[in-house]
N, C-alpha and C positions, 0 to 999 in steps of 0.2 A: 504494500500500500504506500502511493507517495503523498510526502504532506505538501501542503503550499499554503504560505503564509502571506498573507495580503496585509500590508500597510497601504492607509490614506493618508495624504494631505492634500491641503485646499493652498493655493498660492494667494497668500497676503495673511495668513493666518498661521498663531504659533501654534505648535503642537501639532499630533494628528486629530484627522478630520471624527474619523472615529477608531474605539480599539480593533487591534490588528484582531483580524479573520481568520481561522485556521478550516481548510479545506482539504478532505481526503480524496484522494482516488484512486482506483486500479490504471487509469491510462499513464505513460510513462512519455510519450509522445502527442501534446496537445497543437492545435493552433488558437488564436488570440481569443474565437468566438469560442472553441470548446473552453479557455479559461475563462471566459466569463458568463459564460455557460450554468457552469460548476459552482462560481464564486455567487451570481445570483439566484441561482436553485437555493442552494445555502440559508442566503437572505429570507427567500420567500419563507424557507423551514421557518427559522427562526421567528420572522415575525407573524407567522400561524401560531407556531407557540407562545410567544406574549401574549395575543389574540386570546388564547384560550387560558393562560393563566390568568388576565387580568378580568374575567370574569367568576373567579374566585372572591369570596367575601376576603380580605385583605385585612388586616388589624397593621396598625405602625409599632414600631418601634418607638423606644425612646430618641434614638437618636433620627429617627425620621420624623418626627415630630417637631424637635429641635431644631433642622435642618427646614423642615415645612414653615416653622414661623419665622425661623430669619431671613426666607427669600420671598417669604408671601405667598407661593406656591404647594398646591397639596393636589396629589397624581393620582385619581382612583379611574378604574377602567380606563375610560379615553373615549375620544369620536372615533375610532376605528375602530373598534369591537366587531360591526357588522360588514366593514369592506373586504369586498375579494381581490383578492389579487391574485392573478392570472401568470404564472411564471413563464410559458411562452410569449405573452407581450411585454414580461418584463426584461426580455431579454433583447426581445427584439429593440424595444427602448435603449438597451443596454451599448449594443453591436451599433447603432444610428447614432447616437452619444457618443460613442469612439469614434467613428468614422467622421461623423461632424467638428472634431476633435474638442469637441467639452471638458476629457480629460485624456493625461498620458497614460502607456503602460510601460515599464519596463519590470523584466525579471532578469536578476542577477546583474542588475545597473547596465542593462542594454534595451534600449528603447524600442518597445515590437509597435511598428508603422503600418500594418494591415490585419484585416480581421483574418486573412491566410497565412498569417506569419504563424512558423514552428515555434511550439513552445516545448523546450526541453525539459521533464521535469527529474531531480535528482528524489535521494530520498525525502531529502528535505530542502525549496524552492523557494525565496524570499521575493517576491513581488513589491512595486507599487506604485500605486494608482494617486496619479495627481489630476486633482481639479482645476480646472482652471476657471478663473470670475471674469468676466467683461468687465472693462472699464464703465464707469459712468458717463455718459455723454458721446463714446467713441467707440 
């Protein structure tokens, strides 16, 4: 099984965009849409799963509590509960978003320029995925 690890950043922004991703898979030889493929199947998992945890009755914590009153903000369920999301068009999103170049990829600090580029994967593959923001006005 190979792992592949996705870092984000967003350009003008400190830190990553979000925590790095950890994605498994049997193929050893991908191209740029099978990794992002993989990396937003992933995604969709996951956010099925909050989806269905945060429709659990929830009780805070003490220190979620503490954290809830010094930002003013308190997170129960969400407006998403009942949306679907479709992981065929989210990928499709995904592949049109590269190609539009909304964001870069590179794995192993070489920048892959087509949704056909090979992607080599070791046992273990560090990717990542920069966004890029448009200017204001330009």
């Amino acid at each position: 099984m190979k792992r592949l690890v996705i870092h984000t950043k967003v350009i003008g922004r400190r830190g990553p965009f979000l925590a790095p991703v950890t994605v498994e898979t049997d193929e050893s030889d991908l191209t740029v849409r099978g990794l992002l493929s993989c990396v937003v199947r992933e995604q969709v998992k996951s956010f099925h799963e909050r989806q269905e945890s945060r429709r659990l009755i929830q009780v805070l914590t003490e220190r979620q509590a503490c954290v809830g009153a010094e930002t003013g903000r308190f997170v129960f369920g969400g407006d998403d509960l009942d949306r679907a999301v479709n992981a065929d068009d989210a990928i499709e999103a995904a592949c049109t978003a590269f190609t539009d170049q909304f964001f870069y990829v590179f794995v192993d600090n070489n920048q892959l320029l087509s949704l056909d580029a090979s992607v080599d994967l070791g046992e273990t593959t560090e990717a990542l995925f920069i966004r890029l923001v448009p200017l204001v006005g330009g």
